[in-house]
N, C-alpha and C positions, 0 to 999 in steps of 0.2 A: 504494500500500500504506500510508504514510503516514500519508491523508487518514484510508483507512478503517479506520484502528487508532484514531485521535483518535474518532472517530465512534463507535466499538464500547466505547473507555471508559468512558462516559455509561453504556451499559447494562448493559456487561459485569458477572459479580459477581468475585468472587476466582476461582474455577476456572479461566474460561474466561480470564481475565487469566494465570495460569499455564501453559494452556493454548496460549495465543495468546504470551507469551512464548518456551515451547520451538521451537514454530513457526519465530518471528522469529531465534532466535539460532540455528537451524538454516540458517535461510535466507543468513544472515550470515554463515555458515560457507561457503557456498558458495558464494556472491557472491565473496567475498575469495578463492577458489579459482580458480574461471574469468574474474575482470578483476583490474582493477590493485588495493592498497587503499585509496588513498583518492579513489575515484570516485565519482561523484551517486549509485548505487542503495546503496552501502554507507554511506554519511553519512546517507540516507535511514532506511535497517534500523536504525541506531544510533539515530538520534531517536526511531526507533517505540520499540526498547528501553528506553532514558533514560524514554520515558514510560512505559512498563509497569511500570520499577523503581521508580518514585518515588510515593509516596505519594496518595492521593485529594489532600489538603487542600494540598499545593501545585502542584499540578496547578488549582487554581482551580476546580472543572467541577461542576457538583452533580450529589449522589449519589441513586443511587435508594431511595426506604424503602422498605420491604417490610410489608404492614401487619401488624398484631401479632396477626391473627386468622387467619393462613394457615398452612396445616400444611408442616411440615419434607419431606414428599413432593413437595408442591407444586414449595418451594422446589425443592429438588435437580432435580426435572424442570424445571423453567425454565430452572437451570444448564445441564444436561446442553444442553438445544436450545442456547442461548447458546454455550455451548463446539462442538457443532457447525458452527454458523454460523460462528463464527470457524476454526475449521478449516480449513471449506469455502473461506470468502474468505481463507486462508492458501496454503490449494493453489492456489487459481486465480491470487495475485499471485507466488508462486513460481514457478509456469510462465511467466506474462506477464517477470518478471524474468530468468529461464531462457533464455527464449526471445528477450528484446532484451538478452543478453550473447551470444548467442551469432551476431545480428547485428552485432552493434559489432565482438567477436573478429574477425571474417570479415576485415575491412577491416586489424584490427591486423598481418598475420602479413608479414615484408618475406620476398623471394623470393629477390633478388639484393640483397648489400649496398652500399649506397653508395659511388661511390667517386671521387677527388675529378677533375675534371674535364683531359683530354688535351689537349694542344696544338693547332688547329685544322693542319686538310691543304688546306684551300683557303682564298682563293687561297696559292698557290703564287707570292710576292711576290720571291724569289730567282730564278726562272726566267720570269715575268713579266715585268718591267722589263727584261733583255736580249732580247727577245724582241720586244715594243715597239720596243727604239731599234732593231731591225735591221729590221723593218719601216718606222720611219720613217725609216730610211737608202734603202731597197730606193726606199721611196716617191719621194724625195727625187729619185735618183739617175736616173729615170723620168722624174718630172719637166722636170729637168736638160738629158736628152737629148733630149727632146720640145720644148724651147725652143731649144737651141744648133742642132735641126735645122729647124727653122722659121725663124731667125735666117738661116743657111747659103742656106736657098733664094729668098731674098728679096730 
């Protein structure tokens, strides 16, 4: 949207620059509604703004002259298309804006809140370790008797 407000300045006259303003600060109204405020598409809106408020001559961009033998009907009709055009590609990057806020939202929304992390249940390091040595008694003990009785027969 940006791009093609920088791009539409060049030709745009006053109207559709008015036109194309209420647009943008509608849009920016409703940006800052459905995501956070200060996120890339509304730092974005604001720039287009910034340039629609500020004058030709420091905007640097040359203007268009309108030759001095063309009638005031003329003019106004070229307005009128210019300010449609900007409409048009007003509607279209509102929806395009519309529509990846309301992808991004999708992802924002938490279900379950966080919450900070429970003591682990295994291993079980308390019943573990006697559990082991009575094993390695059991073993031992096996052992033990399987030598003292080989010993005896021998």
């Amino acid at each position: 949207m940006y791009r093609y407000i920088t791009a539409m300045l060049s030709t745009a006259s006053k109207t559709a620059n008015a036109l194309l303003l209420g647009v943008v600060q509608g849009e920016l109204g409703v940006t800052r509604a459905q995501v956070l405020d200060y996120s890339a598409a509304t730092e974005a809106l604001q720039k287009a703004i910034d340039l629609l408020v500020c004058p030709p001559a420091t905007r640097h961009e040359t203007t268009v002259h309108l030759s001095s033998g063309r009638n005031v009907q003329e003019e106004l009709k070229q307005d009128r298309e210019y300010a449609e055009q900007a409409y048009r590609a007003a509607l279209t990057a509102r929806e395009v804006a519309r529509d990846d806020a309301t992808r991004q939202s999708r992802y924002l929304a938490t279900y379950i809140k966080p919450t900070r992390a429970q003591g682990s249940e295994y291993p079980k390091r308390y019943v573990l370790v006697p559990l082991a040595a009575l094993f390695l008694v059991l073993i031992w003990s096996i052992v033990a008797l399987i030598y003292y009785s080989i010993r005896d027969r021998s």
